[in-house]
N, C-alpha and C positions, 0 to 999 in steps of 0.2 A: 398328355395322352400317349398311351402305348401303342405302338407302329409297329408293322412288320419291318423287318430290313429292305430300304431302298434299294430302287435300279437306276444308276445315272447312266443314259445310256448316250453316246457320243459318237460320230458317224468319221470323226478324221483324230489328227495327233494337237490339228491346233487348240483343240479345248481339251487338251488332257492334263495342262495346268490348272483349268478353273474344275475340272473334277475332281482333281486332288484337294482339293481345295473343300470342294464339298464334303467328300469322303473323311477330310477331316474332323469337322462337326456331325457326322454318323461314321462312327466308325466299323459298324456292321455292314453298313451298305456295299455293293458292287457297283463296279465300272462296267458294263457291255458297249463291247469294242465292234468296232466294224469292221471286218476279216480282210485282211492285208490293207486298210488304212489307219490303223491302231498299234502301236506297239506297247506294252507293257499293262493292256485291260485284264480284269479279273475274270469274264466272261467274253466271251468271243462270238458274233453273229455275225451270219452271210444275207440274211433279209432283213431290213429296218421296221418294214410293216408286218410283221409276222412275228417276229420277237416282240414286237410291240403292245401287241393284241393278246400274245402270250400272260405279256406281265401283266397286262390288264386285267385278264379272265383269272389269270391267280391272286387279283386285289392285292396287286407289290404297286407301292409307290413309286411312280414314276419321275423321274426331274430327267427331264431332253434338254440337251445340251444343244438347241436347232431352233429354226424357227416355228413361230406357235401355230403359224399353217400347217405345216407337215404331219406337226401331231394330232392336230384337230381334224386334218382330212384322213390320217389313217386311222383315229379309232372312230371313227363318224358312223360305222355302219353297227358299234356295240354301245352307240350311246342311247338305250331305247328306258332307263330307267333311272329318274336324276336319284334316286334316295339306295342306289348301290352302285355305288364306283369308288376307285382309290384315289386318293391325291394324286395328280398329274401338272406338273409345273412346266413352263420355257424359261430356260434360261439362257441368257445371251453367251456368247463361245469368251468376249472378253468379260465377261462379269460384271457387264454395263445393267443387267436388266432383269428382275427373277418376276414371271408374270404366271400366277395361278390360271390354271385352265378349269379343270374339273376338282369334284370332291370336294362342295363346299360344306356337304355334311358327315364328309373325314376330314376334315380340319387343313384340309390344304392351304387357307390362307394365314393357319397359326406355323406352318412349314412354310413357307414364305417368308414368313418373319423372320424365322430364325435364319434361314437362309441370306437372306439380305441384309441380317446384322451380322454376319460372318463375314460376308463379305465385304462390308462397309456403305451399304448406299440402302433406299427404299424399296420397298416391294410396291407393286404394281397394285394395289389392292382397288378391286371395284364395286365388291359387295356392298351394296347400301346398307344393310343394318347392323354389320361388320363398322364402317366409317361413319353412322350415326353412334353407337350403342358400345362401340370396343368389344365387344363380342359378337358370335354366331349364336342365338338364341336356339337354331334348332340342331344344332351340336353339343349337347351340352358334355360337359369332362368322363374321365373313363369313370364307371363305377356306377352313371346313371341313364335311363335310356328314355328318349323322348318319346311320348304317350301316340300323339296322331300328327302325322309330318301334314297332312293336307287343312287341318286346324289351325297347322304351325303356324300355315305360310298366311292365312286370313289374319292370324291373331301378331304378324310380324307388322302387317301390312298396317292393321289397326293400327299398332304404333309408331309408322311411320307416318302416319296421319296428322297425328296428334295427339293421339289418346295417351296416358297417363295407366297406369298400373301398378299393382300393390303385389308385394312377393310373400308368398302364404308357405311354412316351415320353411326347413335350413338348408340353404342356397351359399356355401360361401363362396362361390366362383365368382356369384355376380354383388360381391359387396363394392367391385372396381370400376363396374358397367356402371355406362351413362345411362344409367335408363328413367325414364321420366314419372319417379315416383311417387304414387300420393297415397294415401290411408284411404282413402275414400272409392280408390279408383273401379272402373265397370270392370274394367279388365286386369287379370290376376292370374301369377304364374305360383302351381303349388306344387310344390316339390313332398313328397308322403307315398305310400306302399299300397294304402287302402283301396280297396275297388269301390270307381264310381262312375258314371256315366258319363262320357265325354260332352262337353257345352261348347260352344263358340266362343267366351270369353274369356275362357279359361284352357289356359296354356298347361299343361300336364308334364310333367317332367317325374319319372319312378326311380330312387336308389335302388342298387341290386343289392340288398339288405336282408334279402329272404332266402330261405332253403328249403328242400326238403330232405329229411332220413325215411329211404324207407328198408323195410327188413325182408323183404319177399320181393321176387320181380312180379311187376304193376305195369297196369297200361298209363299213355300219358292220358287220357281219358278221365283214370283214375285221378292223379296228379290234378289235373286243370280241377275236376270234381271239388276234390279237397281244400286248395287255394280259393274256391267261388264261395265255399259252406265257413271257410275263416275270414273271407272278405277282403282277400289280401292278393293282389293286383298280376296276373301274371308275368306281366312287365318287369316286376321287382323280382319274379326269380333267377335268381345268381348261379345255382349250383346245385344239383341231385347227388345226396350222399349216399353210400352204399355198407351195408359190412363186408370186408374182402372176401369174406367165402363168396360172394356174388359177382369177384371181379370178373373172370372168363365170360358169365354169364352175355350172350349175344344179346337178346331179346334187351336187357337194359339198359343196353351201348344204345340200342336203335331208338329207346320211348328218352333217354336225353339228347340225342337226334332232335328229335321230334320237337322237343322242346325247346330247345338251340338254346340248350347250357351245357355245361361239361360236366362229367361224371368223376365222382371221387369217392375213395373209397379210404372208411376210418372203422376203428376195430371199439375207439373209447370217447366216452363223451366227453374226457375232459381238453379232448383238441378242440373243443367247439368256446372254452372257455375266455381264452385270448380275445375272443373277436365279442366277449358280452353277450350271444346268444341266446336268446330266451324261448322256449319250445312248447308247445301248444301240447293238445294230449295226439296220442294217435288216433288216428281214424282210418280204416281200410288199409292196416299195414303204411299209412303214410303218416311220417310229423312234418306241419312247419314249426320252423325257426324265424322270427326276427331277429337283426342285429340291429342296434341304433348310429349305423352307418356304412356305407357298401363293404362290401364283404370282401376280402383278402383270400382271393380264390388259393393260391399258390402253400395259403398257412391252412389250410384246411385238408387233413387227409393225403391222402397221395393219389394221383392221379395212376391208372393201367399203364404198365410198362409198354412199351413194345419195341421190338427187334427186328429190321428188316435187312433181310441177305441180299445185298444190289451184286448186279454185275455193271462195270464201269463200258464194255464194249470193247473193242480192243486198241482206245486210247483216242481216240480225235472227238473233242464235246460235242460235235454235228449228230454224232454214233451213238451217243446215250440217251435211253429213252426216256421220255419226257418225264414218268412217273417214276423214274432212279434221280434224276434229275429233283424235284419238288422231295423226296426224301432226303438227300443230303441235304438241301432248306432246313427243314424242320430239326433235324438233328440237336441233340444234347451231345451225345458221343462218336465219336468214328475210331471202329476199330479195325485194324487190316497190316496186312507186310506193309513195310515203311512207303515203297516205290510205289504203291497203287493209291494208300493213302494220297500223299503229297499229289498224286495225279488227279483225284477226284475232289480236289481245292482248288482256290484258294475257301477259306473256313472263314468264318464271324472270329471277333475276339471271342466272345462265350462258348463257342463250339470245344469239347476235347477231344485232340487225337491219341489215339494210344496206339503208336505203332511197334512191331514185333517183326522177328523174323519171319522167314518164310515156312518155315515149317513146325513151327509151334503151334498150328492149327488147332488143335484139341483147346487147348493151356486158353487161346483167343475166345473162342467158343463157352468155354463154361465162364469166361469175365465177361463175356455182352449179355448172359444170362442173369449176372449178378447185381451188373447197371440195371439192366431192363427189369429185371424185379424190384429194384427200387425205385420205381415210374419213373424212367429216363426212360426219352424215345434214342434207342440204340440202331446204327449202322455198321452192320460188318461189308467191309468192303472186298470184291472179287475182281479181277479182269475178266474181259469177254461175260461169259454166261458162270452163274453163280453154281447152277447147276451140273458143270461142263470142267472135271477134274479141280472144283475148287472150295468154296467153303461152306456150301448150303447143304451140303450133305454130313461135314463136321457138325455142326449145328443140330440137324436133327438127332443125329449120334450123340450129341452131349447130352439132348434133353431125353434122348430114350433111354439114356442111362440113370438118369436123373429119377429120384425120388421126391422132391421137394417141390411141395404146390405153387408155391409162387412161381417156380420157373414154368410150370405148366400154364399158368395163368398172364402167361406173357403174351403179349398181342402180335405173333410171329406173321411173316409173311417173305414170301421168296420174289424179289423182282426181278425178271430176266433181263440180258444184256444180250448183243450181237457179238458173239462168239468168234477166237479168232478165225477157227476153219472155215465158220462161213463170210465172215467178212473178206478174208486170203480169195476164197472161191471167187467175190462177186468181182471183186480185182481183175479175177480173170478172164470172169465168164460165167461157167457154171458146171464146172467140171464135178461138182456134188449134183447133178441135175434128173440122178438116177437114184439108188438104192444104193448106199455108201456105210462104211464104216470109223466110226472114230477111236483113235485107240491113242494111248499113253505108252512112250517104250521106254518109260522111267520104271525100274524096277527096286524103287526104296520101297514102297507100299506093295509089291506082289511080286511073284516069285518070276525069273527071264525063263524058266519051262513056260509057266503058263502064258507069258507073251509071244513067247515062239508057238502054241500051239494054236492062239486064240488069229496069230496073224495068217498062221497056213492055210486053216481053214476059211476065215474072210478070201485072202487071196483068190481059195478054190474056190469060192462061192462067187467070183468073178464083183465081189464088192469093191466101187473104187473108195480108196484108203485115204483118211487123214490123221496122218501122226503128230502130236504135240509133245514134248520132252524129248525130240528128236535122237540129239546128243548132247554128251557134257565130259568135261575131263576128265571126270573120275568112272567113266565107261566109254571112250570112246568107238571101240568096239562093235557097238549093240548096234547100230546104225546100218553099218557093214552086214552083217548077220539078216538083219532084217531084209536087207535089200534082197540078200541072195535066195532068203524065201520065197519072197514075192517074186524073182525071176523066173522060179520053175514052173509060175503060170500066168505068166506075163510076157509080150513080146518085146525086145530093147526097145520098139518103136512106142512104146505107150507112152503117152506124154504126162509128163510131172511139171508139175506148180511150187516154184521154192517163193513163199514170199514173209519176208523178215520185216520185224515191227510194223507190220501195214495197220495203219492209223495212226502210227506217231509220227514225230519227225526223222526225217532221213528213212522212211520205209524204201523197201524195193522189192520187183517181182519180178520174177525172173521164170519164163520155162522152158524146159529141157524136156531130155526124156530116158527112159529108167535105165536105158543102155550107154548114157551119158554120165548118171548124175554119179558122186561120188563122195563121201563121208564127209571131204576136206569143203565141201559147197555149202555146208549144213552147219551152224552153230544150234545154240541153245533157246536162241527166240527165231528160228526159224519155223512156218507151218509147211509140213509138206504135203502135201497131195498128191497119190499115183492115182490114174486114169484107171477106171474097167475096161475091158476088151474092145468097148465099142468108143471110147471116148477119144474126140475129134477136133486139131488144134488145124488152125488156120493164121492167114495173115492178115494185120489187122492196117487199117489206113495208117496208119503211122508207124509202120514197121515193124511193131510187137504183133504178140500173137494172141488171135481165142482162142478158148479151150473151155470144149461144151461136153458133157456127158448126152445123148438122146435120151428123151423119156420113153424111147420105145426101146424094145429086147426083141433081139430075134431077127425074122425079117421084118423090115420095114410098112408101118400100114399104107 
């Protein structure tokens, strides 16, 4: 059965050998570590039930390295529907014990298995007709989907009884199951495509065998239509094919939504050939397909590209938000400067990184077009906000330059980040807490007149200031310059905020003020922040300082 990549999530360092351990027989999976009692996790968390619930709601299989209390009382309050949830295991810290909790119908106790034969001993298994039958009847393997789960469980029960039953077409998972078969029996599991009325003694099981082509966007309406007037099950459908001029198309992304299959899209009929495919005539701009065995979604077509512009935050995992987060998951590629890559890992073995220098931005940009055009879900990776002097504006610059449909046809989207100016700010307080300005005093992409003109005027405009590309070697300079601008409307008292790497390791903050500070205090990963007129620093219980900008101007209401 195909799996998302596990979470083995562990609360101390004493079971970080038995999750290596695991991590070995999945090698895609993660460690989630518990924050300053974990040393060397792939994931890092500060709440046990909160991450927990997390990985839940995103259907990531869980293996806790804890007792099966803890886990059972933290997701207790999301267990309200037994026929969707992910495999959730306990495992013992010494690797005495692997005991299936949930997701008997995601296969948790075939993950069990494997588990406990990794590691040398048995699985805990308690499912009855799992330990009568050697299988889970109403799990059946990837490729086919069970008919009616609340029939299932009548028609399991029958044969825990006693009943006998007869297996009607091609089933070969269960040629190894004990199950207690007769030719003659009342009850019968029939594995086939056709639409038919569900019975009580008959156990339903559909292969995803089926497709449709259509050539025009259609409601799913239409679709279900079509499959009742061919008599062919919609259970069994696998996949809605598209011709690529309809890839962009919104409307048809949403009716295979609807449908809860995926969307692909092929230009010739003879991709269809591989898989045996036999095709009905059209009707209403729709064809089915049967194949004479589930369908190989991956060989069929190409799936819509897409490319998403993340910003990382300004480096600590706590700071990334949740949906930059669930995109690096999904990823095929990650492309980015080497230092933000590497930051926004650790990666799956199948994941590629392609990392680049820092300013071959352009050069990055038209290669995540070229992935993402050939349905790879692409990530280009940013610090802070994507938006915020960094590559999500490359990006749209490639594709406006761009003539070529497919790259328009790329399923683009921009996910914000928490930006370093304002993460430096919240460090301090809230010295952006008024009407502010953000400016860049790197002058490789724009000319030092036009930074000198754009800062005098902010300054005059009593805007307080946050500079990113401070200084660097090869201008040391510009720094100095700048300061002296901002003096001529600025009093030495106005207080500044130096705060370097803040979110990573080894951050520091520091503030000063503008009659103090001086070139030699400022590197290259420093953010700076001068105060407007009114902005107002204090001392703080532990002998640092706040620094609030007022949201009022003027006099005071």
């Amino acid at each position: 059965m195909n799996r998302p990549a596990a979470a083995i999530v562990i609360l101390g360092n004493g079971s970080l050998a038995t999750a290596r351990r695991i991590q070995q027989l999945y090698p895609s999976s993660l460690i989630h570590g518990l924050a300053e009692r974990v040393d060397g996790a792939d994931r890092v968390y500060s709440d046990f039930g909160a991450n927990l619930r997390q990985l839940y709601q995103q259907d990531t299989p869980i293996i806790a390295l804890c007792a099966a209390g803890i886990v059972i009382r933290t997701l207790a309050p999301l267990l309200l529907e037994k026929g969707a949830e992910p495999p959730v295991l306990a495992v013992a810290e010494d690797a005495s014990a692997v005991v299936p909790l949930l997701g008997g119908l995601s296969g948790v106790n075939d993950l069990a298995r494997e588990i406990a034969a990794g590691l040398g001993i048995a699985p805990a298994i308690t499912t009855s007709g799992e330990l009568r039958f050697g299988t889970c009847l109403l799990n059946p393997p990837s490729g086919y989907a069970l008919g009616d789960l609340e029939l299932g469980k009548r028609f399991v029960s029958d044969l825990l009884a006693g009943e006998s039953v007869r297996i009607e077409g091609d089933a070969p998972w269960l040629d190894s199951a004990q199950l207690p078969q007769h030719r003659d029996a009342r009850l019968a599991i029939h594995v086939g495509s056709e639409a038919r009325e569900p019975v009580a003694d008959e156990l339903r099981i559909y292969p995803r065998n089926v497709l449709v082509k259509v050539n025009a966007v259609v409601s799913a309406q239409t679709v279900g239509d079509v499959l009742r007037e061919a008599k062919v099950a919609w259970q069994s459908l696998a996949c809605v094919v598209a011709d690529e001029s309809l890839m962009a198309d919104t409307q048809l992304r949403e009716v295979a939504t609807e449908l809860g299959v995926p969307l692909r899209f092929a230009t010739d009929d003879d991709e269809f050939a591989e898989q045996s495919v036999a095709w009905g005539e059209p009707v209403n701009a729709v064809t089915v397909g049967v194949a004479p065995a589930p369908l190989v979604i991956e060989r069929l077509g190409r799936a819509r590209g897409r490319l998403a512009v993340i910003g990382l935050g300004p480096g600590a995992a706590e700071l990334m938000v949740p949906a930059v987060k669930a995109e690096l998951e999904r990823a095929n590629d990650v492309l980015g400067y080497e230092t933000y890559v590497r930051m926004a890992g650790p990666f799956r073995d199948d994941q590629v990184m392609h990392c680049t220098d820092n300013r071959e931005e352009m050069q990055r940009a038209r290669h995540a077009f070229e992935l993402a055009a050939q349905g790879r879900s692409v990530v280009v990776v940013s610090s802070g906000d994507p938006g915020v002097f960094a590559m999500a504006a490359a990006v749209l610059e490639a594709l406006h330059e761009s003539n070529n449909p497919l790259w328009h046809s790329v399923d683009l989207e921009i996910l914000p980040g928490v930006s370093a100016s304002l993460a430096t700010a919240a460090q301090a307080g809230a010295p952006l807490g008024h009407d502010f300005c953000v400016m860049s005093l790197s002058d490789n992409l724009k000319p030092w007149a036009i930074i000198e003109k754009r800062l005098d005027l902010a300054a005059e405009a009593d805007l307080a200031l946050a500079f990113y590309n401070p200084i660097s070697r090869s201008r040391p300079w510009q720094l100095g310059v700048a300061l002296d601008i901002v003096a001529r409307h600025r009093l030495p008292a106005t207080p500044v905020v130096l705060g370097r790497d803040i979110g990573r390791p080894g951050q520091t903050l520091r503030v000063t003020t503008l009659g103090a500070l001086t070139p030699d205090q400022v590197d290259m990963r420093t953010m700076v922040i001068i105060g407007s007129s009114t902005t107002c620093a204090f001392r703080r219980a532990d002998g640092l300082e706040w620094v609030y900008t007022p949201r009022w101007y003027g006099q005071k209401p």
